[in-house]
N, C-alpha and C positions, 0 to 999 in steps of 0.2 A: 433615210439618208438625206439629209438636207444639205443642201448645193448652192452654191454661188457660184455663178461664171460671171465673169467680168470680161464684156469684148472690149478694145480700148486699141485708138489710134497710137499711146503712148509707146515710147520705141523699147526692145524688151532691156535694155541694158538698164530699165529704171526698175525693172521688176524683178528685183534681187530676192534671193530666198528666202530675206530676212522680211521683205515688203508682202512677200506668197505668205509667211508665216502671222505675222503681223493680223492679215486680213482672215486667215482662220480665227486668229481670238477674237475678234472682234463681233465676225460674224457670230460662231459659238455663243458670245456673250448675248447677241444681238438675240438671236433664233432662239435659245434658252435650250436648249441641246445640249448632251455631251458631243465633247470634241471627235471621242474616238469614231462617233455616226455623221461627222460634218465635213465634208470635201468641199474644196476653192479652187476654182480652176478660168487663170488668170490670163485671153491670149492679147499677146501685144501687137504692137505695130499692125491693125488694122487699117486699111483703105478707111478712113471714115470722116464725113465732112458733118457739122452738125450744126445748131440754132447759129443764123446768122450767115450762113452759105461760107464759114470759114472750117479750115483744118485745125483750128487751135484744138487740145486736148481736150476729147470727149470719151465718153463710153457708153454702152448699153450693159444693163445687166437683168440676169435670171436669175431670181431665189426661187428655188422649190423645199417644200417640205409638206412632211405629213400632219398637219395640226401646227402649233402657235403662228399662223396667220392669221390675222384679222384686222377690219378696219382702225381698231387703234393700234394693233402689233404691227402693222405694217407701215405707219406713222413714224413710231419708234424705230422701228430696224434700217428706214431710208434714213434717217437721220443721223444714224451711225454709221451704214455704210457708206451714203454719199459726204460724211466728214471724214473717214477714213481717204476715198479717194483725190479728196480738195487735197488734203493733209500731205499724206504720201505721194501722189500722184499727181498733184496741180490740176487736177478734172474739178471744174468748178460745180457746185451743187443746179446750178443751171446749167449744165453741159452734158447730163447724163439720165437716163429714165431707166428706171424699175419696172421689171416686170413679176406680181408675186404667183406664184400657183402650190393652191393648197390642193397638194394630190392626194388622192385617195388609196387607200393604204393597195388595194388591190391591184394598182394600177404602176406598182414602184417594186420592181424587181430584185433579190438579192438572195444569193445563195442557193441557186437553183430554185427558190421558191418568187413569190410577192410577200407582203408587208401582209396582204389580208389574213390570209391563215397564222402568222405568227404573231399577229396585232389581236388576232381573233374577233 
């Protein structure tokens, strides 16, 4: 199940279904996932002050997934997703940090089971 949460000061009226939808393809594209195992989960209007001790638009985000992480897939995927947010969002690629974690399959729950035994 590979995840994007995006926390973001931006206020939610900017984060329309079509900008929630938007950033699943992007991501999907990014992670190299099918869509139907990739969830986006976008919260707005955060308290958050960032580089520079201002409130202009920033965010933090978490990708998790089981595998295509890596030092250069992770190059790529910020580069997508922090121009998705410039893009859509006005969060400037200086306004926001990545956090990646390649979980282990054991460790990612789904279906009453983890990932380990059905990943084998």
């Amino acid at each position: 199940m590979p995840m994007c949460q995006v926390f973001t000061n931006v206020a939610s009226a900017k984060v329309t279904d079509e900008v929630l939808t938007k950033l699943h393809e992007v991501f999907t594209d990014a992670i190299k996932k099918d869509k139907k195992w990739c969830v986006v989960h976008i919260v707005p209007d955060q308290k958050m002050i960032g580089h520079g001790r201002t409130t202009d638009p920033c965010a933090l985000v978490n990708i998790m997934s089981i595998g295509n992480l890596g030092a250069d897939e992770n190059i790529r995927i910020s580069g997508q997703i922090q121009g998705f947010l410039e893009e859509e969002l006005g969060i400037t690629k200086e306004r926001n940090y990545i956090r990646f974690d390649d979980a282990p399959a054991k460790e990612v729950g789904w279906s009453g089971s983890t990932f380990g035994p059905i990943l084998g």
